[in-house]
C-alpha positions in Angstrom: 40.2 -23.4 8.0 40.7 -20.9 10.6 44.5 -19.3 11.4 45.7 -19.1 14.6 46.0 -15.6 14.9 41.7 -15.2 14.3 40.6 -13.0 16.8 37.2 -15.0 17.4 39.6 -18.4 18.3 41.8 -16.3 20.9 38.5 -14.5 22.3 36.8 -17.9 22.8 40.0 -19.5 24.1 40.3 -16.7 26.7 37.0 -17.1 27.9 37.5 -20.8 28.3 40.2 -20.4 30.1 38.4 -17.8 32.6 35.5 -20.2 33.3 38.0 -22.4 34.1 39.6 -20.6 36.4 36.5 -19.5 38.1 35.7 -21.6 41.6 32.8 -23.5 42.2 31.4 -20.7 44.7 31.1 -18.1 42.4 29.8 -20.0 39.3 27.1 -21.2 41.8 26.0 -17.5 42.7 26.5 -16.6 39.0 23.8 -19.4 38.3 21.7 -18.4 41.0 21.8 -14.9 39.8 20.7 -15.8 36.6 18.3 -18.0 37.9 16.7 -15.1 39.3 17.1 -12.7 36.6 15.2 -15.1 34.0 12.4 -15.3 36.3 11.7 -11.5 36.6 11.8 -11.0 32.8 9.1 -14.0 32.3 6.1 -11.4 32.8 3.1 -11.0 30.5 3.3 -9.1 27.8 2.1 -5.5 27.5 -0.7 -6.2 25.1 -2.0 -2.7 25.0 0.3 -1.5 23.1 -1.1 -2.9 20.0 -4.4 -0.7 20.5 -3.0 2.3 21.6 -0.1 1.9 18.3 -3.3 1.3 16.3 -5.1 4.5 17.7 -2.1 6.5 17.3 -1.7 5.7 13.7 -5.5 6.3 13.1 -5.2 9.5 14.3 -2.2 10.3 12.4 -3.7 9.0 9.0 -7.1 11.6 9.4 -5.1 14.3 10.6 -2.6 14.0 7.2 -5.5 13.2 4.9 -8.2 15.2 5.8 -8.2 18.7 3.7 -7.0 21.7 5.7 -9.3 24.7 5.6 -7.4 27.9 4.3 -6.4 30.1 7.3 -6.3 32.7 5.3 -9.0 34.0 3.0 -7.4 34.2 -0.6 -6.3 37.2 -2.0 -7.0 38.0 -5.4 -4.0 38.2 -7.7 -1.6 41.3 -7.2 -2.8 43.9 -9.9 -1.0 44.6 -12.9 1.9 46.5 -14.1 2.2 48.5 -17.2 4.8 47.0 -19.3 8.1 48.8 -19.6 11.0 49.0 -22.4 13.8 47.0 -20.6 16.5 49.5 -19.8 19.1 49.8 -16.7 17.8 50.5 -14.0 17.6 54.2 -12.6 20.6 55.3 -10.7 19.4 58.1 -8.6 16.3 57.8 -5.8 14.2 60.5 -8.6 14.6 58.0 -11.4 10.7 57.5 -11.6 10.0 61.0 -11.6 13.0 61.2 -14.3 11.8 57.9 -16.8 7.9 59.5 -16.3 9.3 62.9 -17.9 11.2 61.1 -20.5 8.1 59.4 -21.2 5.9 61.8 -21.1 8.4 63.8 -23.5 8.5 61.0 -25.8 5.0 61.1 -26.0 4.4 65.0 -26.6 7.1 64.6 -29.5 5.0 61.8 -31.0 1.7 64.3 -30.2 3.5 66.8 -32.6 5.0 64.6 -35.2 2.7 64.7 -38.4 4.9 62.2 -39.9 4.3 59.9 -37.4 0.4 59.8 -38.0 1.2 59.8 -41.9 2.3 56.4 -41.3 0.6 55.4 -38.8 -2.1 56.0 -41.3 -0.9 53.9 -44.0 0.3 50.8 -41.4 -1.0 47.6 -42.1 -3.8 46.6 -40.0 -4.3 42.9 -39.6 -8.2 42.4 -39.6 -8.3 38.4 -40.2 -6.9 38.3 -35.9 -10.0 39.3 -33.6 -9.5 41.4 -31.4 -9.1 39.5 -27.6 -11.8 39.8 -25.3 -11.9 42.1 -22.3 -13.7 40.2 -19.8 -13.0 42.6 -16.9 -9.4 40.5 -15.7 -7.6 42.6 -18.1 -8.6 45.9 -17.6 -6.2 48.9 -17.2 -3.3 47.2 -19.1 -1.8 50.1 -21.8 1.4 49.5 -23.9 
């Protein structure tokens, strides 16, 4: 059962005891006044609003669905890089101009090395891989 302490049983016995306590004037006015206020709300319905909600989605559903034309034109891939040995990075603001002389002087000491095409001339070569195809996508990449 319900205690006596239940909030909902004291808020309902309060309000009893109000209406109670209220004369018979002003529960007559209250009435009328309610009276009144029921009678303005009984209005017909605002049936366009079903149309106008329908429209509204309508348009919403093409313009999210439809395919957007690029605003842009598209750009074609960024070109290339050479690949680089993985290293730290260059300290100073001439560090290309410093790893481009290393390479190049990495290079000129291969140039002179006869050793170096004495095996390069005996090397392996693996001739049961073909060779990739250059279709044009892949041009200018050197390692």
């Amino acid at each position: 059962m319900t205690a006596p302490h239940d909030p909902i049983q004291r808020s309902r016995a309060l309000f009893e005891a109000q209406v109670d306590a209220t004369d018979a004037a002003t529960r007559t006015a209250l009435r009328a006044r309610r009276r009144e206020a029921l009678a303005r709300g009984t209005g017909t319905p605002r049936r366009w609003w079903w149309p106008a909600g329908g429209l509204v989605t309508a348009a919403l559903v093409v313009a999210l669905y439809l395919p957007r034309q690029p605003d842009a034109p598209t750009l074609p891939p960024p070109a290339a890089t050479p690949l680089v040995a993985a290293g730290p990075p260059p300290a100073s603001a001439q560090a290309p101009a410093e790893a481009a002389a290393l390479t190049e002087a990495a290079t000129l000491e291969l140039e002179n090395d006869a050793e170096f095409y004495a095996w390069l001339a005996q090397a392996p070569v693996d001739t049961d891989t073909p060779a990739p195809a250059m279709d044009g996508a892949d041009e200018g990449w050197t390692l």
